[in-house]
N, C-alpha and C positions, 0 to 999 in steps of 0.2 A: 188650368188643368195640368201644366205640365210643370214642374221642377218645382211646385208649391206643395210647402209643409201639410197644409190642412187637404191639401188635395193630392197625397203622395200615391195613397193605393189605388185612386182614379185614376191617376196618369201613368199608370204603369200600366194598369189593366187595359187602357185605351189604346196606347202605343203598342203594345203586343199582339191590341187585336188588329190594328193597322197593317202592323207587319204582316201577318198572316192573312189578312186580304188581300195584301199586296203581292205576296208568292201564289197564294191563288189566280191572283188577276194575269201575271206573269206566264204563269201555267198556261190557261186558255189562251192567251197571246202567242205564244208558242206553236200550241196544239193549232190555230190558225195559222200562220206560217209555216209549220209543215203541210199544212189542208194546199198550201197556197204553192208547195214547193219553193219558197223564199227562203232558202238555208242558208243565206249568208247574212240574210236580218236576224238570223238566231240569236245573234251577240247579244242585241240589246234585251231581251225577258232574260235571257241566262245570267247575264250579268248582274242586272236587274233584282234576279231575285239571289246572288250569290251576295251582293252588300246588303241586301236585305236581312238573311240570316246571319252575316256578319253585325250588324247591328245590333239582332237578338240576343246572340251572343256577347257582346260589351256591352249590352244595356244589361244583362242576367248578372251580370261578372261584375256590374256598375265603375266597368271606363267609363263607360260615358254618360252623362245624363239627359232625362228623357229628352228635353228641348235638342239639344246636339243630335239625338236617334233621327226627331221629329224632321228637322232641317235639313238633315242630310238622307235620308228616305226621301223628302217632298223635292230634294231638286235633283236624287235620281229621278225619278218620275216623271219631273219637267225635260230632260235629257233622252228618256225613252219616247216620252212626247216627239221630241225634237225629231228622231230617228224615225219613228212610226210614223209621222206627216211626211218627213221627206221621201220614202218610200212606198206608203202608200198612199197617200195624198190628201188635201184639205179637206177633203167632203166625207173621208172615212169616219172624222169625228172626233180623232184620237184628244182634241182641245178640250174638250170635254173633263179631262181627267185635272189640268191646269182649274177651270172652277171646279172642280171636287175640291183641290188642295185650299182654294184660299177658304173655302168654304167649313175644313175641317179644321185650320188655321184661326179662323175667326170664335171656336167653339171653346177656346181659352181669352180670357179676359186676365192675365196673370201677365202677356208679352210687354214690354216698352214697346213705345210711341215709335219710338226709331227705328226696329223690328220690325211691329206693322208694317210701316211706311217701305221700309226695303224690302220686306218679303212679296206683299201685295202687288208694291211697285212691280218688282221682277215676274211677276207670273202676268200683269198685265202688260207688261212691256214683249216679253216671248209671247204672247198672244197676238199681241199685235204685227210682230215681226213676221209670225208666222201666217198670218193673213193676209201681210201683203205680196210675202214670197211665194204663198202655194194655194192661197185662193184662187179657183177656179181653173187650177193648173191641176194635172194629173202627177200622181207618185211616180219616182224611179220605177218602180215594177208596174207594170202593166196589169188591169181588175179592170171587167166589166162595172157599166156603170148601177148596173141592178144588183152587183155585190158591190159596189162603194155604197148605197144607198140601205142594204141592208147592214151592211158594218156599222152603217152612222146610228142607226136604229140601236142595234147591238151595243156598239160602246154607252149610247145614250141610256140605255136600260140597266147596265152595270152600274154604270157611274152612279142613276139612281136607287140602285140595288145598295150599292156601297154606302151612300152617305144616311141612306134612310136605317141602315143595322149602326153602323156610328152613333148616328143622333138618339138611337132608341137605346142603344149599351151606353150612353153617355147620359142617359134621362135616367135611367134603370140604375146607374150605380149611384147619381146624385141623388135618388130617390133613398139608397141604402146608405147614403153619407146622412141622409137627412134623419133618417131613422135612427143611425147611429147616436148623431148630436144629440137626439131627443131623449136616449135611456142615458147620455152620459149628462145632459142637463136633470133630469129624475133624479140618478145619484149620485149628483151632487147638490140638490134640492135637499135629499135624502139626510144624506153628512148634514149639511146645515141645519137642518131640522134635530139631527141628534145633537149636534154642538151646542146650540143654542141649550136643548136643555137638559145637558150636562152642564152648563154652564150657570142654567138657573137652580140648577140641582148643591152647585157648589157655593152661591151664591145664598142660599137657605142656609145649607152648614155653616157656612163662614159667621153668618147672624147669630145660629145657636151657639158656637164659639164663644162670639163677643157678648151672648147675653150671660153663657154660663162663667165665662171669667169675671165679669160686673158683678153677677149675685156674688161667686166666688171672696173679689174683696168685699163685697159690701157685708158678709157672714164674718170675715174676719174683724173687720173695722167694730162691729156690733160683740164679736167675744171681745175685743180688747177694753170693750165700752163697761162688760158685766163685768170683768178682772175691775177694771177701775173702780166701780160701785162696791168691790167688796173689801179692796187693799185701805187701811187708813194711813199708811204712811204717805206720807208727802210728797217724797224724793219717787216712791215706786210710782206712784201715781205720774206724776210729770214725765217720768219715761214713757212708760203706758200710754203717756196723750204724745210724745212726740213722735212713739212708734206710729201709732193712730192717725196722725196727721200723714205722715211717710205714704200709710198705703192710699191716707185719701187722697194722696200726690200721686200716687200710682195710677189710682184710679180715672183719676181727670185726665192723663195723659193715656188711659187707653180710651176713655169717651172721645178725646179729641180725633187720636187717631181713629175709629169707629165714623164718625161721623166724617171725618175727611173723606174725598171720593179718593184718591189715590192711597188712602190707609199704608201708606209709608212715613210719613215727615209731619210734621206740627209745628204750626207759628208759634216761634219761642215769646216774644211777646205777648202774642196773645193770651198763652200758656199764662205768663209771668200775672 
């Protein structure tokens, strides 16, 4: 989906909508942090959504291309991850959004092997680190544990909120990609279908051509025949026959060509 020719207005429309989920997600993240009076966590959604729209803007402007947008969006996110678990801690949920990414990640089959394998890698590898550091530990700021329990709910409900509008704007435009291909396979089904027979259209003329040049000499060949029959001199007569023979040389080297399939060239030998 992303940085591929056939799928160029997919991947833009995909990415942009990422981004704007993302500053939305940001948003709420925020708006909890202030609920929470955590104003010094603010950095990370402000941040967050300030490379966000910075993104937008050089992917609009096309610095950068969508995969570049894609990759550095998903490892902000893993980095606000990082911030939101240390603060508020493992059980809030915040990993949650690390499988969102490989999962939006995986929705392009366009990436290298090596790609994959690093990107994946690193979001399973920060899951893990992150599990062993603050599983079961509480965040820097201090949350009851029936609002850790309701956050975890919370993020897990976005996260599925998020990925289920992706998959659906990602079905929906492949749906309109597919539609696309279909009228441009029609016309071009289309064209072919007229080609062809203009093709057998010129292919008719071309035969009336060669029939009416044949009759042509052969009209000629037959007046030089009735001149013949009437002149008695001798000498007129034997020109008469060797004009006569001339076109019926003419004539055999357009049957030849005629009957050749590349009607350009004639075996001279054969000719002879």
């Amino acid at each position: 989906m992303f940085n591929s020719p056939t799928n160029s207005s997919k991947s833009i429309s995909l990415i942009y909508l990422i981004l704007f989920l993302g500053v939305l997600t940001n948003i709420g993240i925020a708006g909890l942090l202030i609920y929470l009076s955590a104003f010094h966590v603010l950095f990370s959604p402000i941040g967050g959504t300030i490379i966000f729209i910075s993104c937008f803007i050089l992917a609009f402007k096309r610095c950068l291309n969508i995969k570049q947008v894609f990759l550095i969006v998903s490892y902000t996110v893993a980095l606000e991850v990082v911030f939101h678990t240390h603060y508020l801690g493992w059980d809030a949920g915040y990993y949650y959004y690390l499988y969102a990414l490989s999962v939006v990640f995986l929705l392009d089959f366009s990436w290298r092997i090596s790609t994959v394998i690093i990107f994946n890698g690193t979001m399973i590898l920060l899951t893990a680190i992150l599990a062993v550091v603050y599983m079961g530990e509480g965040g820097a700021f201090t949350i009851t544990a029936d609002f850790t329990a309701a956050l975890n709910t919370l993020n897990l409900a976005v996260i599925c909120i998020l990925i289920l509008i992706i998959m659906i704007t990602s079905s929906h435009t492949n749906k309109l990609k597919d539609k696309a291909l279909k009228l441009a396979n029609q016309e071009l089904e289309q064209q072919n279908k007229e080609i062809l027979e203009q093709r057998n259209h010129l292919e008719i003329l071309l035969k009336e051509v060669h029939h009416r040049v044949k009759n042509n000499l052969q009209i000629i060949s037959s007046l030089i025949s009735l001149q013949q029959n009437s002149i008695k001199n001798e000498q007129m007569v034997s020109i008469l026959d060797e004009s006569k023979k001339r076109v019926e040389a003419i004539a055999l080297i357009h049957q030849n060509l005629y009957n050749n399939n590349t009607g350009s060239e004639v075996d001279f030998n054969a000719y002879l």
